[in-house]
DSSP file (Angstrom, degrees, kcal/mol; ACC not computed):
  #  RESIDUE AA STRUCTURE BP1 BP2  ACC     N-H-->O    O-->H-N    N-H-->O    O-->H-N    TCO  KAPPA ALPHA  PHI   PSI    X-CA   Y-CA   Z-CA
    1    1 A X              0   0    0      0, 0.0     2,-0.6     0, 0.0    31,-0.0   0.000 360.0 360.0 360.0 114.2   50.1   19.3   63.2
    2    2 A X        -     0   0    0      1,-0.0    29,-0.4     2,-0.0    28,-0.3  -0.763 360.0-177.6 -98.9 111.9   51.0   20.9   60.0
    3    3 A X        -     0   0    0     -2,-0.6     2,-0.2    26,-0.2    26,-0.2  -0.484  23.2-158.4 -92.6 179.3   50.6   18.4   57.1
    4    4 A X  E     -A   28   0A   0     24,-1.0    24,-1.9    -2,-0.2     2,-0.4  -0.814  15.5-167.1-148.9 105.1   51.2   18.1   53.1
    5    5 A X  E     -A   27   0A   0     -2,-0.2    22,-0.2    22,-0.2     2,-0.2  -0.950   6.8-157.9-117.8 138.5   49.3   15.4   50.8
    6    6 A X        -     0   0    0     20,-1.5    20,-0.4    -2,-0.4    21,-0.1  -0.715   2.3-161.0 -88.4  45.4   50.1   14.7   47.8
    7    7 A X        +     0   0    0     18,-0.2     2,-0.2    -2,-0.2    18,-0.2   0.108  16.4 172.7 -39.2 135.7   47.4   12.9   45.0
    8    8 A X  E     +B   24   0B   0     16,-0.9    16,-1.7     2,-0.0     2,-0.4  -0.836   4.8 163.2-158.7 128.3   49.2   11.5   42.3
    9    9 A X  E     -B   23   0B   0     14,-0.3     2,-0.3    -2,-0.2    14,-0.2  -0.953  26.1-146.7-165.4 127.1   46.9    9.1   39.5
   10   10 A X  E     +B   22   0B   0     12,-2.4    12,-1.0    -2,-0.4     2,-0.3  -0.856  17.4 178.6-110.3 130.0   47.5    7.9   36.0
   11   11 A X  E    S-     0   0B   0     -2,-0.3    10,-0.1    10,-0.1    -2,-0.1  -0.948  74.6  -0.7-138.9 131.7   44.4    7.6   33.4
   12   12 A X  E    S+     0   0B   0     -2,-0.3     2,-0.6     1,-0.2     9,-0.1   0.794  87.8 165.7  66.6  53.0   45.2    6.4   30.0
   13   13 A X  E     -B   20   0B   0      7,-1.0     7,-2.6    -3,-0.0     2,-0.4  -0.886  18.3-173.9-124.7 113.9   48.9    6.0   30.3
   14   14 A X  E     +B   19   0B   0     -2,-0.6     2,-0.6     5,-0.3     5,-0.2  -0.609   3.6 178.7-104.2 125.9   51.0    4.2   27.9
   15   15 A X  E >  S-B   18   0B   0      3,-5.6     3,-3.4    -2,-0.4    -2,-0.0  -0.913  80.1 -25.5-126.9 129.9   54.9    3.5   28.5
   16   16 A X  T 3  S-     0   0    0     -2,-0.6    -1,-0.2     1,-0.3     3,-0.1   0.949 129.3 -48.1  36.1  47.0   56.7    1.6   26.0
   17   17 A X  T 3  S+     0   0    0      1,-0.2    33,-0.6    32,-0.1     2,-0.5   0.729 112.5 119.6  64.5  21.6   53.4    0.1   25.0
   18   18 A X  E <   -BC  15  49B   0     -3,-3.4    -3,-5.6    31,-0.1     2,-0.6  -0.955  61.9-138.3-102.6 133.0   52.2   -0.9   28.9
   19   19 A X  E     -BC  14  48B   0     29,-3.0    29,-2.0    -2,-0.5    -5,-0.3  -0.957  24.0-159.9 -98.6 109.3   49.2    0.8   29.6
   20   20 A X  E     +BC  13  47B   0     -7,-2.6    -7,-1.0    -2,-0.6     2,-0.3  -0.470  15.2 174.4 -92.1 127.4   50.1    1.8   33.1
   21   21 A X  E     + C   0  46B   0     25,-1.4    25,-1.7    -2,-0.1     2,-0.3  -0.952  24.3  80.8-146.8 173.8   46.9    2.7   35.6
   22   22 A X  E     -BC  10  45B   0    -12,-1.0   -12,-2.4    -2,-0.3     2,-0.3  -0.946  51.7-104.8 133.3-158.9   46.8    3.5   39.3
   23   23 A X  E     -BC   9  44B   0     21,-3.1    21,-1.2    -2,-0.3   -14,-0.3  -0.895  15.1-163.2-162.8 172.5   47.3    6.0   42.0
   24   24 A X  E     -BC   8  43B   0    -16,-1.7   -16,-0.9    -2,-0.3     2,-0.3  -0.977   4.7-154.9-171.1 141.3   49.5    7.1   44.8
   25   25 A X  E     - C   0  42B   0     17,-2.2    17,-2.4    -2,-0.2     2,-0.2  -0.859   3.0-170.2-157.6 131.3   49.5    9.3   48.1
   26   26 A X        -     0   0    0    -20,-0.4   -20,-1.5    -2,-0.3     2,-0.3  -0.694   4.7-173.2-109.9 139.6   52.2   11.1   50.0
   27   27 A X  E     -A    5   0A   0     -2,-0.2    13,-2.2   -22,-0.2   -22,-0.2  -0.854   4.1-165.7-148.3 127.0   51.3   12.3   53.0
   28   28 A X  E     -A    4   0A   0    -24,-1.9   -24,-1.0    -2,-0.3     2,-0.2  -0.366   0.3-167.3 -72.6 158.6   54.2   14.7   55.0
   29   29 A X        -     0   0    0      9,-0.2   -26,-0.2   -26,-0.2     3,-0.1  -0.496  14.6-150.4-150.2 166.0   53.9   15.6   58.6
   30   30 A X  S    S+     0   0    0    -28,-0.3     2,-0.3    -2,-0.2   -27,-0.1   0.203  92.2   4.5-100.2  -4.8   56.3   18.5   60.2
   31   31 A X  S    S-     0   0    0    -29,-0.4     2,-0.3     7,-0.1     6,-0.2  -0.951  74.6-166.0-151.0 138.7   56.2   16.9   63.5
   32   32 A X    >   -     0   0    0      4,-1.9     3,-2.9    -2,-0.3    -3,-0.0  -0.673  52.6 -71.5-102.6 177.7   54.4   13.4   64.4
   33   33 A X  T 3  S+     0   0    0      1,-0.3    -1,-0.0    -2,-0.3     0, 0.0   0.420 138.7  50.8 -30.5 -20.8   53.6   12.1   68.1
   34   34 A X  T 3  S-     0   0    0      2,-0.2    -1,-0.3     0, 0.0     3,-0.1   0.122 118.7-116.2-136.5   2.5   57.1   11.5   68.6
   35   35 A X  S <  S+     0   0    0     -3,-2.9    -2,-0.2     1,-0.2     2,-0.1   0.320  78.0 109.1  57.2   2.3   58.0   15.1   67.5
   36   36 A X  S    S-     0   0    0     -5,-0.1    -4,-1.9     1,-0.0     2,-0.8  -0.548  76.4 -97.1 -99.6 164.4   60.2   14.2   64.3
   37   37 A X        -     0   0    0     28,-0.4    28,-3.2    -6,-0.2     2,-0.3  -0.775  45.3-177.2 -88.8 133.7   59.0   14.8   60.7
   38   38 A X  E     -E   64   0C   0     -2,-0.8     2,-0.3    26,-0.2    -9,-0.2  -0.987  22.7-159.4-137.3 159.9   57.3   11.9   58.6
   39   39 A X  E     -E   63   0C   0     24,-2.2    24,-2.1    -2,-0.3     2,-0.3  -0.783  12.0-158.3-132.4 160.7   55.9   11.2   55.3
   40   40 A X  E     -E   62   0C   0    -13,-2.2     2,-0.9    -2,-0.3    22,-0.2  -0.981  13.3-164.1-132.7 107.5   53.5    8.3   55.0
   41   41 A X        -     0   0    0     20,-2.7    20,-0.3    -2,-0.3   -15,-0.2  -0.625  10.0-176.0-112.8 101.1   53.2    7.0   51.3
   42   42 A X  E     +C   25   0B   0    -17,-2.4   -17,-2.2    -2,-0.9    18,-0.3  -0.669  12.3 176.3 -90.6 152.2   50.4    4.7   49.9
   43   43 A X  E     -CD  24  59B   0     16,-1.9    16,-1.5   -19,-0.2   -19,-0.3  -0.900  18.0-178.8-143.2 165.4   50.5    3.2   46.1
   44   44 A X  E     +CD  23  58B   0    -21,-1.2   -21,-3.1    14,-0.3     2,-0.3  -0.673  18.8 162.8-177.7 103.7   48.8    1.2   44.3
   45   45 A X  E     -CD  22  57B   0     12,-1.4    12,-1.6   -23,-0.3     2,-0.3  -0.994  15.4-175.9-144.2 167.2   49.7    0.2   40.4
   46   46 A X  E     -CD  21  56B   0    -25,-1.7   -25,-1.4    -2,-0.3     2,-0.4  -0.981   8.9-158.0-156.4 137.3   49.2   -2.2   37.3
   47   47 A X  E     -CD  20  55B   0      8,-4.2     8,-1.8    -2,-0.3     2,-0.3  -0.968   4.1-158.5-120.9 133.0   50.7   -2.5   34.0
   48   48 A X  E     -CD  19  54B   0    -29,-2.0   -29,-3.0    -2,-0.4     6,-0.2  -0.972  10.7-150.3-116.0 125.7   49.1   -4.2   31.1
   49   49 A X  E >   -C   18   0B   0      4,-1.9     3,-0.7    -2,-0.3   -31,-0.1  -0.541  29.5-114.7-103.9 148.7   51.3   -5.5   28.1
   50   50 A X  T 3  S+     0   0    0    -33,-0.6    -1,-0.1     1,-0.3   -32,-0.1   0.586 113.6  66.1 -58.5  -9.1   50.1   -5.7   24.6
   51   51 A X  T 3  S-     0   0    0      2,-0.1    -1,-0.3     1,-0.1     3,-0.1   0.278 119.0-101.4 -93.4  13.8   50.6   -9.5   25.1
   52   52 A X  S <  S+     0   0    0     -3,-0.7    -2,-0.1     1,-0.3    -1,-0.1   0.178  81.2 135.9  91.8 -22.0   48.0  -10.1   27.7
   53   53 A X        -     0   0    0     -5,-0.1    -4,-1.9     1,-0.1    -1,-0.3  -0.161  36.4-161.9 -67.8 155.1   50.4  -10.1   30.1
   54   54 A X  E     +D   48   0B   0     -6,-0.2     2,-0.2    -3,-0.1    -6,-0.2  -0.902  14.4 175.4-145.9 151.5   50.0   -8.4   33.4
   55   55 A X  E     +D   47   0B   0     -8,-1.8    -8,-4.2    -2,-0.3     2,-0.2  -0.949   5.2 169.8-154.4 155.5   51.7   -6.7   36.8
   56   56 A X  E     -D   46   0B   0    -10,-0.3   -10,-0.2    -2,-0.2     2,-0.2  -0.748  16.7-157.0 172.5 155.6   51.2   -4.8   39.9
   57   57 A X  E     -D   45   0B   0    -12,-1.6   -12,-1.4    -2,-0.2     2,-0.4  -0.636   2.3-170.2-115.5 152.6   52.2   -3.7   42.8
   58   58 A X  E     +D   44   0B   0     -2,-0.2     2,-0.3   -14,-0.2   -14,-0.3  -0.849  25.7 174.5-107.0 156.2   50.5   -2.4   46.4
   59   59 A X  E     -D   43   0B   0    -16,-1.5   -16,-1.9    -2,-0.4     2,-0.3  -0.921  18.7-174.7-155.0 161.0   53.0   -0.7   48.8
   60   60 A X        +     0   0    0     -2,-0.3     2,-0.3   -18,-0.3   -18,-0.2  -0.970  12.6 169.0-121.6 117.6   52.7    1.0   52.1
   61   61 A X        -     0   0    0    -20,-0.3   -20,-2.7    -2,-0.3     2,-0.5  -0.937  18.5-165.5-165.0 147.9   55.7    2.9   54.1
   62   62 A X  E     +E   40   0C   0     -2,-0.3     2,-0.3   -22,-0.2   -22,-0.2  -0.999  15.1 180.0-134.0 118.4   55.9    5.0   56.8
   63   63 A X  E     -E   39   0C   0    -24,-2.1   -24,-2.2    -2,-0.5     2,-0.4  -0.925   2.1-177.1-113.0 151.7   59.4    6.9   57.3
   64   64 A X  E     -E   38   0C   0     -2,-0.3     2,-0.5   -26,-0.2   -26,-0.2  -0.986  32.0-115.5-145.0 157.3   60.2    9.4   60.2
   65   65 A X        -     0   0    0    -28,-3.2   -28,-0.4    -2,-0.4     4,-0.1  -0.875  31.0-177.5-102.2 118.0   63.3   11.2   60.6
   66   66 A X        +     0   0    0     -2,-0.5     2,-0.3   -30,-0.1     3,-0.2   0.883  58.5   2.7-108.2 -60.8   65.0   10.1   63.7
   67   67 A X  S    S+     0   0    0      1,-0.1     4,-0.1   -31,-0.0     3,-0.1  -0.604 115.7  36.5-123.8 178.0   68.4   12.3   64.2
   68   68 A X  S >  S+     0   0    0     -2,-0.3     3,-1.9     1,-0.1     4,-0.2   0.454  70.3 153.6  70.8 -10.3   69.9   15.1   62.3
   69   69 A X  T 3  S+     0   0    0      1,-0.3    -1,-0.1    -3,-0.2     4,-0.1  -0.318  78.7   9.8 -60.9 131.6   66.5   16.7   61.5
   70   70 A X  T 3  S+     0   0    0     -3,-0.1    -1,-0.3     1,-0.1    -2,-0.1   0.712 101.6 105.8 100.3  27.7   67.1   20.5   61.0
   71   71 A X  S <  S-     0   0    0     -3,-1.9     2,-0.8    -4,-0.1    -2,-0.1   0.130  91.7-118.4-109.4  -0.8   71.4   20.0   61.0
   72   72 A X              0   0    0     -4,-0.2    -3,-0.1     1,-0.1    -2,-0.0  -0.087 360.0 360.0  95.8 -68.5   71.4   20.6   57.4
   73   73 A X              0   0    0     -2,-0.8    -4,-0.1    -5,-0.2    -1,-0.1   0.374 360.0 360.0 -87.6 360.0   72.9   17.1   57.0
C-alpha cells in the first residue's frame, strides 16, 4: 500500500496578533481496502488573543474517492 504523510506544526506563530500553536497530519493512501484512493487528516489547533481570550479546534476526516478516480474529472 503506497502511502504519503504529511507533518505540518506551528511554534511561535503570530497572526494578526493571535499566537496560533498546534499541529496537523495528512495521510494519503493510492489504494485503501476497498481499492480507491484516501487521505486521512488529523488536526489539532489553538489561538490565543492578546485579550486573554482563547479558541481551538480538534478535527478528524477520512475521505476516499468513490467514482471517477483516474477519468481526469
Amino acid at each position: 500500500m503506497a502511502t504519503k504523510t504529511i507533518n505540518r506544526s506551528l511554534e511561535d506563530f503570530t497572526f494578526n496578533g493571535v499566537a496560533v500553536e498546534g499541529s496537523s497530519r495528512l495521510v494519503r493512501m493510492r489504494s485503501n481496502d476497498n481499492g480507491n484512493p484516501q487521505s486521512e487528516a488529523v488536526a489539532s489547533y489553538s489561538g490565543l488573543w492578546p485579550d486573554g481570550g482563547t479558541a481551538s479546534f480538534t478535527t478528524n476526516r477520512t475521505r476516499e474517492w468513490l467514482e471517477g478516480y483516474g477519468s481526469g474529472f
